[in-house]
C-alpha positions as CSV (number, residue, x, y, z in Angstrom):
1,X,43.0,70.6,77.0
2,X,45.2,67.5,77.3
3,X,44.4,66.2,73.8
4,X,45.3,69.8,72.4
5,X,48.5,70.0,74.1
6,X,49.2,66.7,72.5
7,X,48.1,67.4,69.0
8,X,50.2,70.4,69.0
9,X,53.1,68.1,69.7
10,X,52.1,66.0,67.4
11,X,51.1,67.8,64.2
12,X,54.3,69.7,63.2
13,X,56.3,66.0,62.9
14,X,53.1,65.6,59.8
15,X,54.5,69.0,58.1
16,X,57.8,68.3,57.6
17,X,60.2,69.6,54.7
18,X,56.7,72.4,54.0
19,X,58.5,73.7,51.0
20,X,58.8,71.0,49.1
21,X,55.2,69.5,49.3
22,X,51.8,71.2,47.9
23,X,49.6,73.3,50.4
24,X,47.1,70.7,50.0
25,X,49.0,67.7,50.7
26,X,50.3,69.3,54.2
27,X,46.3,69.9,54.7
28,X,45.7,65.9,54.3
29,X,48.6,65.2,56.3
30,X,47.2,67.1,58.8
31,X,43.2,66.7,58.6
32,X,43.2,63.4,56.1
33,X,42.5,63.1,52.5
34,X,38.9,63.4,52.2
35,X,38.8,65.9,55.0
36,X,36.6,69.6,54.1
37,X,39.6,71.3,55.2
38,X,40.7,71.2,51.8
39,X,37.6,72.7,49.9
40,X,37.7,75.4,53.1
41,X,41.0,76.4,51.7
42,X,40.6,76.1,48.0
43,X,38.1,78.7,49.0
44,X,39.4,80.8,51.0
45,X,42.9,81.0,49.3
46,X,42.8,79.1,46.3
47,X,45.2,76.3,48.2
48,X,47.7,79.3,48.1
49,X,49.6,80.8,51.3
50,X,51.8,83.0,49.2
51,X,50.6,86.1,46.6
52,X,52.1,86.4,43.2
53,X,54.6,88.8,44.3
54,X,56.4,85.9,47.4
55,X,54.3,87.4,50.2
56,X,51.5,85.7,52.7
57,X,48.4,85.8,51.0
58,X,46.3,88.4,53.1
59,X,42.4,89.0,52.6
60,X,40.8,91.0,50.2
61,X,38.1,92.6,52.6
62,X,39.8,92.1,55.8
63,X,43.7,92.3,55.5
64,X,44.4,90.6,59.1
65,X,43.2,87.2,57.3
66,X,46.3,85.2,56.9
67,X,47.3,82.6,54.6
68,X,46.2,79.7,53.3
69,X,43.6,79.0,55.3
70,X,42.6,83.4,55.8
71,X,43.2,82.8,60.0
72,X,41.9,86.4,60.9
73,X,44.7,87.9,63.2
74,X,42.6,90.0,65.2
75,X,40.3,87.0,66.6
76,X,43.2,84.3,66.5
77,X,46.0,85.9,66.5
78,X,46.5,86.2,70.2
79,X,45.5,82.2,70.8
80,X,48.4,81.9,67.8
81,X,51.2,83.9,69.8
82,X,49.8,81.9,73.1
83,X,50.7,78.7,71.2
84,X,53.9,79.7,69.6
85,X,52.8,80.0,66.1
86,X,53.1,82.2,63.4
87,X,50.5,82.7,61.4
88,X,52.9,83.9,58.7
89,X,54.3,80.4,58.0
90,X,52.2,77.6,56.1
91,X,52.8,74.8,58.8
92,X,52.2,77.1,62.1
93,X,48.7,78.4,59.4
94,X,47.8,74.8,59.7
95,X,48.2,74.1,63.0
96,X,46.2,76.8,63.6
97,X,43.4,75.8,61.3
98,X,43.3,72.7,63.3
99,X,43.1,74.5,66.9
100,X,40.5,76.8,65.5
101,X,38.4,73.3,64.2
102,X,39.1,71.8,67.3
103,X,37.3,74.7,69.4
104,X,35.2,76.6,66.9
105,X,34.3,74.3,64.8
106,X,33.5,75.1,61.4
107,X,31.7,78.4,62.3
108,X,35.4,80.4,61.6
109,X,35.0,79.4,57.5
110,X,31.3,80.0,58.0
111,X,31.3,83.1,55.1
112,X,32.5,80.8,52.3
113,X,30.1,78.1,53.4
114,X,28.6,78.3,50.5
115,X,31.9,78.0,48.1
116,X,33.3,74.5,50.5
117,X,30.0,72.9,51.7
118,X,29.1,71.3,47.5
Protein backbone atom coordinates (compact mmCIF):
# COMPACT_ATOMS: atom_id res chain seq x y z
CA UNK A 1 0.00 0.00 0.00
CA UNK A 2 3.11 2.15 0.77
CA UNK A 3 4.25 2.40 -2.88
CA UNK A 4 0.57 3.45 -3.90
CA UNK A 5 0.30 6.05 -1.40
CA UNK A 6 3.60 7.27 -2.87
CA UNK A 7 2.69 7.14 -6.50
CA UNK A 8 -0.37 9.03 -5.81
CA UNK A 9 1.91 11.75 -4.56
CA UNK A 10 3.95 11.44 -7.04
CA UNK A 11 2.05 11.25 -10.33
CA UNK A 12 0.03 14.51 -10.40
CA UNK A 13 3.65 16.67 -10.36
CA UNK A 14 3.91 14.39 -14.15
CA UNK A 15 0.40 16.00 -15.30
CA UNK A 16 1.06 19.33 -15.06
CA UNK A 17 -0.49 22.33 -17.09
CA UNK A 18 -3.17 19.06 -18.60
CA UNK A 19 -4.68 21.48 -20.96
CA UNK A 20 -2.06 22.39 -22.89
CA UNK A 21 -0.52 18.93 -23.58
CA UNK A 22 -2.13 15.88 -25.86
CA UNK A 23 -4.02 13.04 -23.91
CA UNK A 24 -1.38 10.87 -24.98
CA UNK A 25 1.55 12.60 -23.94
CA UNK A 26 0.09 12.94 -20.16
CA UNK A 27 -0.36 8.88 -20.73
CA UNK A 28 3.58 8.55 -21.38
CA UNK A 29 4.35 10.92 -18.76
CA UNK A 30 2.56 8.88 -16.60
CA UNK A 31 3.07 5.03 -17.83
CA UNK A 32 6.26 5.85 -20.32
CA UNK A 33 6.46 6.09 -24.09
CA UNK A 34 6.20 2.69 -25.28
CA UNK A 35 3.87 1.75 -22.45
CA UNK A 36 0.18 -0.30 -23.83
CA UNK A 37 -1.54 2.25 -21.90
CA UNK A 38 -1.67 4.17 -24.94
CA UNK A 39 -3.17 1.60 -27.43
CA UNK A 40 -5.65 0.77 -24.29
CA UNK A 41 -6.88 4.33 -24.76
CA UNK A 42 -6.70 4.90 -28.34
CA UNK A 43 -9.18 2.07 -27.99
CA UNK A 44 -11.24 2.78 -25.59
CA UNK A 45 -11.59 6.57 -26.38
CA UNK A 46 -9.83 7.27 -29.42
CA UNK A 47 -6.99 9.26 -26.99
CA UNK A 48 -10.10 11.58 -26.35
CA UNK A 49 -11.48 12.58 -22.77
CA UNK A 50 -13.90 15.05 -24.08
CA UNK A 51 -17.07 14.53 -26.83
CA UNK A 52 -17.54 16.75 -29.70
CA UNK A 53 -19.99 18.83 -27.94
CA UNK A 54 -16.98 19.86 -24.56
CA UNK A 55 -18.33 17.07 -22.38
CA UNK A 56 -16.39 13.79 -20.67
CA UNK A 57 -16.52 11.22 -23.17
CA UNK A 58 -18.91 8.60 -21.52
CA UNK A 59 -19.43 4.89 -23.02
CA UNK A 60 -21.43 3.89 -25.66
CA UNK A 61 -22.88 0.58 -23.97
CA UNK A 62 -22.30 1.43 -20.50
CA UNK A 63 -22.66 5.26 -19.74
CA UNK A 64 -20.74 5.06 -16.15
CA UNK A 65 -17.44 4.54 -18.38
CA UNK A 66 -15.58 7.70 -18.04
CA UNK A 67 -13.07 9.40 -20.08
CA UNK A 68 -10.25 8.74 -21.70
CA UNK A 69 -9.37 5.76 -20.46
CA UNK A 70 -13.73 4.49 -20.06
CA UNK A 71 -12.94 4.00 -15.88
CA UNK A 72 -16.44 2.39 -15.21
CA UNK A 73 -17.91 4.50 -12.23
CA UNK A 74 -19.86 1.88 -10.78
CA UNK A 75 -16.75 -0.66 -10.10
CA UNK A 76 -14.07 2.34 -9.60
CA UNK A 77 -15.81 5.00 -8.78
CA UNK A 78 -15.90 4.50 -5.03
CA UNK A 79 -11.94 3.58 -4.91
CA UNK A 80 -11.78 7.10 -7.02
CA UNK A 81 -13.81 9.18 -4.35
CA UNK A 82 -11.63 7.11 -1.58
CA UNK A 83 -8.58 8.62 -3.28
CA UNK A 84 -9.66 12.03 -3.96
CA UNK A 85 -10.15 11.88 -7.60
CA UNK A 86 -12.46 12.76 -10.07
CA UNK A 87 -12.93 10.78 -12.65
CA UNK A 88 -14.33 13.74 -14.62
CA UNK A 89 -10.91 15.39 -15.02
CA UNK A 90 -8.21 13.89 -17.52
CA UNK A 91 -5.24 14.00 -14.90
CA UNK A 92 -7.39 12.43 -11.80
CA UNK A 93 -8.66 9.65 -15.24
CA UNK A 94 -5.10 8.83 -15.27
CA UNK A 95 -4.20 8.47 -11.99
CA UNK A 96 -6.89 6.25 -11.86
CA UNK A 97 -5.90 4.17 -14.80
CA UNK A 98 -2.70 3.71 -13.07
CA UNK A 99 -4.35 2.55 -9.52
CA UNK A 100 -6.55 0.27 -11.53
CA UNK A 101 -3.14 -1.25 -13.45
CA UNK A 102 -1.49 -1.36 -10.35
CA UNK A 103 -4.24 -3.68 -8.67
CA UNK A 104 -6.21 -5.21 -11.52
CA UNK A 105 -3.98 -5.47 -13.86
CA UNK A 106 -4.84 -5.37 -17.28
CA UNK A 107 -8.06 -7.48 -16.76
CA UNK A 108 -10.26 -3.78 -16.45
CA UNK A 109 -9.44 -3.12 -20.53
CA UNK A 110 -9.89 -6.86 -20.98
CA UNK A 111 -13.09 -6.18 -23.65
CA UNK A 112 -10.97 -4.24 -26.13
CA UNK A 113 -8.13 -6.69 -25.84
CA UNK A 114 -8.38 -7.44 -29.00
CA UNK A 115 -8.35 -3.70 -30.46
CA UNK A 116 -4.74 -2.78 -27.95
CA UNK A 117 -3.03 -6.18 -27.63
CA UNK A 118 -1.59 -5.93 -32.05
Amino acid sequence: MIPLLLALWFIPSLITHAQEVSPKTLIENVFGKNSVMVAVAHCESGLRHLDTNGDVLRGKVDPRDTGLFQINKYWNGKLANQLGLDLEKVEDNIIMAWVILQTQGMDAWKPSKSCWNK
